[in-house]
Structure formats: structure tokens, C-alpha cells
C-alpha positions as CSV (number, residue, x, y, z in Angstrom):
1,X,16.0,6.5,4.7
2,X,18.1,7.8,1.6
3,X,20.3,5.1,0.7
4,X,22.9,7.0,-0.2
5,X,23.2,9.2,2.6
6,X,21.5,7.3,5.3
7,X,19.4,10.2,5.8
8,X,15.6,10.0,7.0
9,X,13.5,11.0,3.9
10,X,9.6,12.0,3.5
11,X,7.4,8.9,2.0
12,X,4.2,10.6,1.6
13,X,1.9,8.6,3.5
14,X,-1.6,10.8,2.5
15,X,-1.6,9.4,-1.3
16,X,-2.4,5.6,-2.4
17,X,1.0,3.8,-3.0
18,X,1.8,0.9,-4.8
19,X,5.0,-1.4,-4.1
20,X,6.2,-3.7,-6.4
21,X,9.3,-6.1,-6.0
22,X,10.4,-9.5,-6.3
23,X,10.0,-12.6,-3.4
24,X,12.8,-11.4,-0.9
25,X,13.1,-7.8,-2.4
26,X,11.5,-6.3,1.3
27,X,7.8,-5.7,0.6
28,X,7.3,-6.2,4.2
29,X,9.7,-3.8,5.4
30,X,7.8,-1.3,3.4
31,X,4.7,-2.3,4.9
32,X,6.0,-2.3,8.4
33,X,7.6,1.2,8.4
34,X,4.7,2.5,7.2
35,X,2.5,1.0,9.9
36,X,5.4,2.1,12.5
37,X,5.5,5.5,11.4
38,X,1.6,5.7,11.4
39,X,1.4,3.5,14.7
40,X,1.2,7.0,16.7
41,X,-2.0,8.4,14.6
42,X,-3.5,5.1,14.9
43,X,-3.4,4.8,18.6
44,X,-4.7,8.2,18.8
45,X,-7.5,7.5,16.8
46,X,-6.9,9.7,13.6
47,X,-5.9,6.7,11.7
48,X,-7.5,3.4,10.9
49,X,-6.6,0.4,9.4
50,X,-7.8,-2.5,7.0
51,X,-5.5,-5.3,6.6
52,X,-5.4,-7.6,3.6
53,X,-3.4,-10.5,3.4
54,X,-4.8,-13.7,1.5
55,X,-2.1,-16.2,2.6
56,X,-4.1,-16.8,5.3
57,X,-2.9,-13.8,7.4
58,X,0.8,-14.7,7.3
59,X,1.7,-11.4,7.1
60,X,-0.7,-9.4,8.8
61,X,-1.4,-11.8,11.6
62,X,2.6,-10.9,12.4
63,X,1.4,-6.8,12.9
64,X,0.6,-5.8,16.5
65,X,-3.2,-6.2,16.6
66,X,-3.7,-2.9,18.2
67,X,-3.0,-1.5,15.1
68,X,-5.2,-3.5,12.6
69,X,-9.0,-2.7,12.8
70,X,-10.1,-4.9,10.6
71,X,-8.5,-8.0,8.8
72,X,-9.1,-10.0,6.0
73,X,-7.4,-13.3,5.7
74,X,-9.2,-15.0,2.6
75,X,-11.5,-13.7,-0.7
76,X,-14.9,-13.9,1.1
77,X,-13.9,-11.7,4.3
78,X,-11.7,-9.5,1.7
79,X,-14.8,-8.8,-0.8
80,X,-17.2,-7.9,3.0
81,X,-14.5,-6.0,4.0
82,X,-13.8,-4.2,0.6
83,X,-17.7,-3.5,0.2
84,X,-18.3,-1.9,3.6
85,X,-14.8,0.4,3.0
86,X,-16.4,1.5,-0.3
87,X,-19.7,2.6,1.2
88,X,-18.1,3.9,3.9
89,X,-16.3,6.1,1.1
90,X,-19.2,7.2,-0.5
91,X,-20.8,8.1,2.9
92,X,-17.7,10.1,3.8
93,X,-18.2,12.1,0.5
94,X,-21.9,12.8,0.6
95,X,-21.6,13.8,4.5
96,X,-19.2,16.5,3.1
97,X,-20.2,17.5,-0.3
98,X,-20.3,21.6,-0.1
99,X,-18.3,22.0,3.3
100,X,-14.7,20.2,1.8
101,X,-12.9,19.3,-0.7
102,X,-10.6,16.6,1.0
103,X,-11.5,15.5,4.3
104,X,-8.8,16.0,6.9
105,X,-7.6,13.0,9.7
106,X,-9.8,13.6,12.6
107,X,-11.4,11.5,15.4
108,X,-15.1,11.9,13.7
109,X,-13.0,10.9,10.2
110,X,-9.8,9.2,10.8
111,X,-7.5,8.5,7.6
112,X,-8.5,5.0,6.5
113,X,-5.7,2.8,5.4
114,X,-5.9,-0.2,3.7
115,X,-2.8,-2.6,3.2
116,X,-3.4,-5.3,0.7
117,X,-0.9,-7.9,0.7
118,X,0.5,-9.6,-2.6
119,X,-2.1,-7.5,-4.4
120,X,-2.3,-9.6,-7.9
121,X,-4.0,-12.5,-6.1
122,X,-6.9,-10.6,-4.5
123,X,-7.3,-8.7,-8.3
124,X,-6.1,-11.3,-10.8
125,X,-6.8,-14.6,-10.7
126,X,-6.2,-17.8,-13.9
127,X,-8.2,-20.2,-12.5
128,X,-12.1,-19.2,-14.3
129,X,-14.0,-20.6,-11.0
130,X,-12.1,-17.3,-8.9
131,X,-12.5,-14.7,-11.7
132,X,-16.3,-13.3,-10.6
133,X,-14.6,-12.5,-7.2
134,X,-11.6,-10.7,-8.5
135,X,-13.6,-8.8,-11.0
136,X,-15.7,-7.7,-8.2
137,X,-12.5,-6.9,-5.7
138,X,-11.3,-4.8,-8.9
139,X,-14.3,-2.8,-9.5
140,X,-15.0,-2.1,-5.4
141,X,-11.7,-0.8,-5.7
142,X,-11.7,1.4,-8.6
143,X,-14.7,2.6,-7.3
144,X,-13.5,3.2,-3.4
145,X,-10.3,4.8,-5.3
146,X,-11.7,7.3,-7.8
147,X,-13.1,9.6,-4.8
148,X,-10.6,8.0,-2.1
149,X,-8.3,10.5,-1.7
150,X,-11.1,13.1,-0.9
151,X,-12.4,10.8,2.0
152,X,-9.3,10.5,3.1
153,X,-8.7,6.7,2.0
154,X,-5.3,5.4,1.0
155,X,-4.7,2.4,0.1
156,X,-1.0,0.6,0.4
157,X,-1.1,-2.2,-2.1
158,X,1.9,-4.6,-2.3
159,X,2.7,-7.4,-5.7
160,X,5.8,-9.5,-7.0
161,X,3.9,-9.2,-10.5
162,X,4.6,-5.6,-12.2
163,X,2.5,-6.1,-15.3
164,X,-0.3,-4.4,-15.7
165,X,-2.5,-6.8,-16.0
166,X,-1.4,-8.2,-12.5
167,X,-2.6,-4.7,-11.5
168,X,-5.1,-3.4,-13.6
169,X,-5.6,-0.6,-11.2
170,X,-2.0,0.9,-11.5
171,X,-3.6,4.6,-12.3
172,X,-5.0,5.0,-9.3
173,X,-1.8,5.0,-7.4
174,X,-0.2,8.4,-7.7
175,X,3.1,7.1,-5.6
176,X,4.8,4.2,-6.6
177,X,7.8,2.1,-4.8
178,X,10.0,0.0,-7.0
179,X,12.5,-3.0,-4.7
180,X,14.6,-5.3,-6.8
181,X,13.3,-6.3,-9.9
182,X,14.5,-8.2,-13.0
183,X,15.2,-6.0,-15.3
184,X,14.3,-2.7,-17.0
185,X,11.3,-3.6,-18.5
186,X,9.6,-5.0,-15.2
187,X,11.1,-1.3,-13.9
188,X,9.4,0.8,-16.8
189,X,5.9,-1.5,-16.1
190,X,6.7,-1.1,-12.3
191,X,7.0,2.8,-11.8
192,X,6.9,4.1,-14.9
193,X,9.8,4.5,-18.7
194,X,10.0,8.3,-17.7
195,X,10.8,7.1,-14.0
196,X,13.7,4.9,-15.0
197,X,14.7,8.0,-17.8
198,X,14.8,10.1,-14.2
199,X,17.4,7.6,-12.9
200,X,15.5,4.8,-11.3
201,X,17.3,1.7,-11.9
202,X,15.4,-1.4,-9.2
203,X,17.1,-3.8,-11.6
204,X,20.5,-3.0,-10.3
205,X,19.4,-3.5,-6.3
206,X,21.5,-6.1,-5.2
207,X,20.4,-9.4,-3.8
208,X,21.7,-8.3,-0.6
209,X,20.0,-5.0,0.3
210,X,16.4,-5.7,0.7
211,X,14.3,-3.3,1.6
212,X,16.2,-1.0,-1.2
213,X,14.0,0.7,-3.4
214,X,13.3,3.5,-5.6
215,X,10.3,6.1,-5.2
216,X,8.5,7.6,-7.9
217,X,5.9,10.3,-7.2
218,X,3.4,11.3,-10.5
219,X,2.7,14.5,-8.5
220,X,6.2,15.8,-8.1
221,X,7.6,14.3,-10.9
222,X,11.1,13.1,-9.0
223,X,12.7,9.5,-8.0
224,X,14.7,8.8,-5.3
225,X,16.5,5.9,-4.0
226,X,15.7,4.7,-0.5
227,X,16.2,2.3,1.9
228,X,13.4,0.7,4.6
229,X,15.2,-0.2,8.0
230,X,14.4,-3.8,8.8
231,X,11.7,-4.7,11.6
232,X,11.9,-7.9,13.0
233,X,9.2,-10.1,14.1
234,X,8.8,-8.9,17.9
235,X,9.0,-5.4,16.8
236,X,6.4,-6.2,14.2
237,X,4.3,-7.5,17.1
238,X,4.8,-4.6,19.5
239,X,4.5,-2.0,17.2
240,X,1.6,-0.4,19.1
241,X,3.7,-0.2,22.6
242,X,5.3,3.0,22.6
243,X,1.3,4.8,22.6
244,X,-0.6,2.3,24.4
């Protein structure tokens, strides 16, 4: 919704999005809507989901199952799971080469959306025992990514840490959501300095309006200030009920 206006607004939910914001900002209601508003393609089929979440599933396990295909809840299922998406990538491209360009959702290749909670810890890591794993995460990523769109992969990455070395992969997300931040700088590293010269300002997001954000889009070169409605818990958990 435009939090000015209280208006529904368009999030483009065919392009790779990252969200950045701090602990309490509403990463999860980004999340949440997204998976609401997709809930209906899903159950049909033309939609399919990968879920991410190294806290042990604390955040997807909360999601109606119905709508999660596949989860991974720590590195070892997340590196299976981010292999088999990447070959899966490369199949979709070589299945199509000469009939499209971009393949559209259908039943025989539904859109595949992956969610990747808290993003830095499944790309970054300090502790040198962890690094050959992340490295590897990063580089099935970039690799899933640089075709994705054309297989119709998106991928819905969430962090608290807007440096770019928290997310070395920042390019590859043409739509970017900044919640409340710290300041300017984290803004500028977070969406972009010519976003915040458009009028993005995620430092000045009050405490108490999470889910408040801006929304930068490379393509279209605009920002907008928007708001994600809260979902609560058993919401979260029946999202799938309205198309079962």
C-alpha cells in the first residue's frame, strides 16, 4: 500500500527483490504479503516455492505449508536445495533455447520463487570453518541468477546487513525494498545514492511503523514509499485457505 495515500500499489513480483532493514523494521511482513498475494498462483500450480530460513525454520516454519515446496532450515539442506534450483535453471534454459526468450508461468514451468531469510548468514559468514559453504551458496546463486529471470526464477532475499559485502550479490537484484534503517549511508548501500537523490529517505521511518519502506526499481528508475499490512501468525499459517 502507498503510505501516504493508503492506496494498493504494484510490487513487481516477476523480478528478483532484495529487502533490507533493521531487527523490527517488518522484513516479514514483506515476505508474507508477497507469499499472500502469490498464494493464488501457487495453489494453482503456476507458482512454486523454495523457502530459506537458517534459524532453524523460525520464520518459514510459521508460512502455511501448502505454500512452501521445498524448505531449507540449515546450510547443508540450503546448499542441496540451492544446487538442484540451479540445475533446474539451466535445464529450463536449454529446454527453451530458440522457442523463448523468457519463459512464461505455466503448469509445465511454474514461476520458481525462492525466499531466503536473513540473507547475509547463508552468503557471508566470519567464522573460516563456514566460509567454503557460503562461497559455494554465493556462486550457485550468481550462477542460478545470471539466466534466472529468463527461466522464470525470482528470488526474494531478505538481510539486516546493507553492506555490500553482507550481500555480495546486490547486482543481481533489479528491485530493491528499503524498511527503517540507520542512516543515509546504510540507505545509499541499501537501494542505491541516486535512490535516496530520488527521495528515498528509510532512515527517517519511525520506530513505530514497521512494515514502512521505500521501493526502488533499476528498471523504471522511480522510488516510492509503501507500507506492508501486517499478517499475523494464524493468517501466516492459513495463507493457503482461501484456494484450497
Amino acid at each position: 500500500m502507498n503510505a501516504e495515500t493508503d492506496k494498493e500499489v504494484s510490487v513487481r513480483a516477476d523480478i528478483s527483490t532484495l529487502v533490507t532493514g533493521l531487527t523490527g523494521s517488518g522484513k516479514g511482513s514483506i515476505s508474507a504479503n508477497w507469499l499472500k498475494a502469490q498464494a493464488p498462483y501457487i495453489m494453482r500450480g503456476l507458482v512454486w516455492v523454495a523457502y530459506v530460513d537458517l534459524k532453524n525454520g523460525m520464520e518459514g516454519g510459521m508460512v502455511d505449508a501448502r505454500l512452501i515446496h521445498r524448505h531449507a532450515w540449515n546450510m547443508d539442506e540450503a546448499l542441496e536445495l540451492l544446487s538442484d534450483l540451479n540445475d533446474e535453471v539451466w535445464r529450463r534454459t536449454g529446454a527453451v533455447r530458440g522457442k523463448l526468450r523468457n519463459i512464461p508461468p505455466s503448469e509445465q514451468y511454474p514461476r520458481l520463487l525462492l525466499v531466503i531469510d536473513e540473507a547475509a548468514e547463508l552468503v557471508t559468514s566470519v567464522a573460516k570453518s563456514r566460509r567454503k559453504q557460503t562461497d559455494e551458496a554465493v556462486e550457485l546463486l550468481d550462477s542460478m541468477m545470471r539466466v534466472g529471470r529468463a527461466a522464470g526464477l525470482v528470488v526474494l532475499a531478505m538481510t539486516q546487513d546493507p553492506r555490500v559485502q553482507a550481500m555480495p550479490l546486490r547486482a543481481r537484484f533489479p528491485q530493491r525494498i528499503a524498511l527503517r534503517l540507520t542512516d543515509e549511508s546504510e540507505a545509499q548501500m541499501a537501494l542505491s545514492p541516486h535512490a535516496v537523490e530520488l527521495g528515498a529517505t528509510p532512515w527517517q521511518i519511525p520506530v513505530s511503523e514497521p512494515g514502512t519502506a521505500w521501493i526502488w526499481n533499476i528498471e523504471t528508475d522511480t522510488v516510492q514509499r509503501v507500507r506492508a499490512p501486517y499478517i499475523d501468525d494464524d493468517e501466516l499459517r492459513n495463507l493457503a485457505e482461501p484456494y484450497a
